[in-house]
N, C-alpha and C positions, 0 to 999 in steps of 0.2 A: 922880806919875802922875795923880790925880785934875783937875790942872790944865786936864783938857781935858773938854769932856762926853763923856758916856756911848754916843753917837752917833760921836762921831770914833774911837773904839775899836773897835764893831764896823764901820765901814767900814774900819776898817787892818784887822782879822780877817778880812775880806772877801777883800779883796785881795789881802793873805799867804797865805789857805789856795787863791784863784786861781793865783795863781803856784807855788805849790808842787805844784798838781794839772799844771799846765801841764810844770813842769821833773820830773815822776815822767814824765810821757807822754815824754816827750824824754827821758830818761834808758833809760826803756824802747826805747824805739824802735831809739838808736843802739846801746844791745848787742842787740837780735834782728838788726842788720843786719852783723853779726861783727866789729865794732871790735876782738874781743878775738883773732880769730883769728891766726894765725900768717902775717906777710907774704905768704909761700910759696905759699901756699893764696889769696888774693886775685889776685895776679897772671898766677896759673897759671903762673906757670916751674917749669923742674924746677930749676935752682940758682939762687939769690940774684946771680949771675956769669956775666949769658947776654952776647950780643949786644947788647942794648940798657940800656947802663948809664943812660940819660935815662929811660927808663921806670920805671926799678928805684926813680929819685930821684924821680920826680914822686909815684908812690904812697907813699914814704915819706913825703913831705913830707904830700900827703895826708890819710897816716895820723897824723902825728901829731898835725897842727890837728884832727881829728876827735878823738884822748883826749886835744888840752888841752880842746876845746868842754865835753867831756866832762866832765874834771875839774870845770871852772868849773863848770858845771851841777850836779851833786853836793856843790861846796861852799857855790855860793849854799841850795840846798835845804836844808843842814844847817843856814846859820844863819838861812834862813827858820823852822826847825822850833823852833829855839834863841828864837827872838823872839814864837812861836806860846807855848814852855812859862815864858816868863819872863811874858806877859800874864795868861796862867794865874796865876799865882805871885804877881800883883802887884807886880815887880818891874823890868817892861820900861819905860827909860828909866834906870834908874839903876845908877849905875858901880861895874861889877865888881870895878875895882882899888882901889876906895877905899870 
């Protein structure tokens, strides 16, 4: 770890705590906007089985690229957070499995 100066650390700090303020605001954002709500309630039908089956698909589809975005975003954050406590630790850079 020390291989680098003490400058290229805190601009990787930098950056990492950027990006993780960034993807907390996006992570916020897309559940106040009801990702997690029930279909039903989004499209305003009364059954899942109306008249327009193309509509039914477009919002699914929709829906689910919005909680994979989602996903992704929550798991980059996590190993942003992971790379944040391992710099801490002295240890970012060097292999977990060996």
């Amino acid at each position: 770890m020390m291989a680098f100066e003490d400058g290229f650390w805190a601009e990787m700090r930098r950056r990492l705590e950027a990006d993780a303020a960034q993807l907390e605001t996006r992570i916020r954002e897309s559940l106040s906007l009801g990702i997690e709500e029930e279909a039903r309630g989004n499209t305003g039908e009364l059954s899942m089985s109306d008249n327009h089956p193309a509509d039914i698909a477009s919002e699914t589809f929709e829906r689910g690229k919005d909680i994979a975005l989602l996903e992704s975003s929550e798991l980059r954050l996590q190993r942003i957070r992971e790379a944040l406590k391992a710099m801490d630790e002295g240890t970012y850079g060097v292999c977990r499995t060996c």
